[in-house]
N, C-alpha and C positions, 0 to 999 in steps of 0.2 A: 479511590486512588491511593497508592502506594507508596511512603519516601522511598526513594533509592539514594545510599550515600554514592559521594563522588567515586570511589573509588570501586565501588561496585556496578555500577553502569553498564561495563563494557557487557561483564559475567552475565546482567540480568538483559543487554540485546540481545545476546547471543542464544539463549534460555528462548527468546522472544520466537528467535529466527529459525531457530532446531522446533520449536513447536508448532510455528504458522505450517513450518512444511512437510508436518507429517499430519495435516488435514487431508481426508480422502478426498475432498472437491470442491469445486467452487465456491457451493453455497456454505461449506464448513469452513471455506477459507475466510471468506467475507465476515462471517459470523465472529468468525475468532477475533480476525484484526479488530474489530469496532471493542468487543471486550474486552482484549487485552487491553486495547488501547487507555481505555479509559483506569485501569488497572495501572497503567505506565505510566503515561501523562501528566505530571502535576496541576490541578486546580479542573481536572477535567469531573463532568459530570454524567454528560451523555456524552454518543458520539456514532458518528452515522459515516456510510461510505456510498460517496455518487461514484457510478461509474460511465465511462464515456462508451456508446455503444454503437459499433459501424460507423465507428470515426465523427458521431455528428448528435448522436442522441445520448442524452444524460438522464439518468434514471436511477431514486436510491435506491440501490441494492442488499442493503443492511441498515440498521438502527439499532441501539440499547433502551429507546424510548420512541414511546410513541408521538410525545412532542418533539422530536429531529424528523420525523416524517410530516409533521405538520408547518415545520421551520423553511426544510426543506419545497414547499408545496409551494409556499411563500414566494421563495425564489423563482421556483419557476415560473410562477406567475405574474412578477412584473419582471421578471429579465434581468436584474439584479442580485445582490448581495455580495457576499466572502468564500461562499463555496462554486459560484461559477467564476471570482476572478480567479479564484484557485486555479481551477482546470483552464481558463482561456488565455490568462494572463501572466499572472506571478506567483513564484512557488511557494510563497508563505503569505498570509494576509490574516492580522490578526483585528479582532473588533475590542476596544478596550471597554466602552461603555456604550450600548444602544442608544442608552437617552439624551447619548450627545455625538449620534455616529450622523455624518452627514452624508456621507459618500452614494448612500442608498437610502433615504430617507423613509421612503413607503416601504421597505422591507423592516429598516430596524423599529419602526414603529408596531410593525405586526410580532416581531421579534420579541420586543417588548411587553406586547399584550399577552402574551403567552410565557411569559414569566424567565427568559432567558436574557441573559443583559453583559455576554461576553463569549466570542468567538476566536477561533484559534484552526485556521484550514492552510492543511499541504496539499499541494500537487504530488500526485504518487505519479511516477515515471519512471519507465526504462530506457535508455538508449535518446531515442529522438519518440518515441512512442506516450503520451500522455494518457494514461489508463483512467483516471478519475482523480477525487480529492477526497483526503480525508480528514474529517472534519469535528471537532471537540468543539463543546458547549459547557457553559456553568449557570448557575443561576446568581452569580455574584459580579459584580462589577470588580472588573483589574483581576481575576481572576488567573490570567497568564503571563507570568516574566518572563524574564529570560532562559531559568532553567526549563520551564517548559517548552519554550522554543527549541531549546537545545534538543532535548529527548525527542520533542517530536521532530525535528528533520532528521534525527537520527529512528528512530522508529519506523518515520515514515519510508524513508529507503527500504528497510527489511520488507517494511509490507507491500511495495511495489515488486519486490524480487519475486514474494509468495506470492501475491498475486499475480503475476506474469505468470509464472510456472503453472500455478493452476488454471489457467484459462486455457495454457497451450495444452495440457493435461487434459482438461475438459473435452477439446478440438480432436483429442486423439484418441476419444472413449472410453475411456478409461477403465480399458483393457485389461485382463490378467497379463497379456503378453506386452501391450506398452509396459505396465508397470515391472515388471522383469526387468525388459531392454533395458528402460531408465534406472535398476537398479546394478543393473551390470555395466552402464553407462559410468554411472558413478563411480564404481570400482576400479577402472579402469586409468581413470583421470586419479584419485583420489593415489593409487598405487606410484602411477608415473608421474606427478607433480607434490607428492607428500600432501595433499590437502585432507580437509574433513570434509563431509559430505554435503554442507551448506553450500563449500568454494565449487565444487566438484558439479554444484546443479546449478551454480550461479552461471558457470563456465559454459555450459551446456547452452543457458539463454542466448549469454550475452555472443555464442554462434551463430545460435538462428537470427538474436534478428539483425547483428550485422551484415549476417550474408542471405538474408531473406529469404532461407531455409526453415521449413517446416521442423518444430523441436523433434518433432517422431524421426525427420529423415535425417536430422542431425544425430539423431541417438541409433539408428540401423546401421548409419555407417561407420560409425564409430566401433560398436561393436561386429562388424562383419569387416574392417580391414583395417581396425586399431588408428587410423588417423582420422583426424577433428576438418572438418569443413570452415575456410578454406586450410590450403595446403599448411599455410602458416601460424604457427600457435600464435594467437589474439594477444594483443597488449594485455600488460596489467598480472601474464599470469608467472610463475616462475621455477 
């Protein structure tokens, strides 16, 4: 883990957010986020990403250790802890000390035995769409304050954006000729609203899934008659 002063923050999301999303796929996006993360994150150690899968099943799909996949196991096996209220419940849910976490007892207990004794999970989501949680570890008790709170709701945003894109990415083969379209997509938006290419692909999402439009058929139409799906440009852009 990394300091970042206050002032530099912004520079090193942005760094964060231009590099998740020029991973060629999913499994290079997942990979990234958990790394970076813990690169980002203050007091992080490891760090693992569940993902939510056909709306109902949860499965990790990345770690930096192979104890978050054992931590992880944990969970699912008595139906507890901080990484499924993540995704079920509340967007932030932090553990300060195992050995006096009551909430889930037979989890922090197993938590515990395995040498971890402080937790720190966001809800990563788009829209109304809860994609999974992602989730830091340390092996030190009080391990996350408030700056790390901070960085990670603000992390975790970026990495639901990349990760949305690369799923809908994935959904669309990941094509030479998708990745054109979405590059010409980008151009197009980036030209006529002044953006950078981050805003440009954010803009492209946050189409589809308001209007529950496939990303590919949002970006064909875009480029075959220059206007965004629906007729009306989406809030938030300018």
């Amino acid at each position: 883990m990394r300091d970042i002063p206050g002032d530099d923050l912004a520079v090193a999301l942005s760094e964060v957010a231009r590099s998740l999303q020029t991973e060629p796929d999913e499994r290079h996006t997942l990979d990234a986020i958990t790394t970076t993360a813990v690169d980002t994150v203050p007091g992080s150690r490891y760090a693992g990403l569940m993902v939510v899968e056909h709306h109902r099943d949860v499965d990790t799909r990345a770690a930096t250790d192979e104890v978050v996949r054992q931590i992880d196991q944990a969970q699912y096996d008595t139906g507890q802890g901080p990484c499924l209220q993540a995704i079920y419940d509340d967007r932030m849910v932090k553990v300060a000390d195992m050995a006096g976490e009551d909430r889930w007892p037979v989890f922090a207990a197993r938590a515990a035995e395995l040498g971890v004794r402080s937790m720190l999970s966001f809800q990563l989501y788009v829209e109304d769409d809860t994609l999974g949680a992602l989730n830091l570890y340390s092996c030190e008790p009080g391990a996350f304050g408030d700056e790390a709170e901070h960085v990670g709701r603000l992390f975790a945003a970026h990495a639901a954006v990349a990760l949305s894109g690369a799923k809908q990415q994935e959904q669309c083969g990941h094509t030479i000729e998708v990745r054109d379209l979405i590059g010409q997509a980008k151009g197009i938006l980036m030209e006529r609203y002044s953006a950078d290419a981050d805003q440009a692909f954010r803009l492209l999402i946050q189409v589809s899934q308001r209007t529950g439009t496939k990303l590919i058929d949002v970006v064909r139409h875009l480029t075959a008659t220059r206007e965004l799906r629906p007729d009306r440009r989406p809030p938030g852009t300018c």
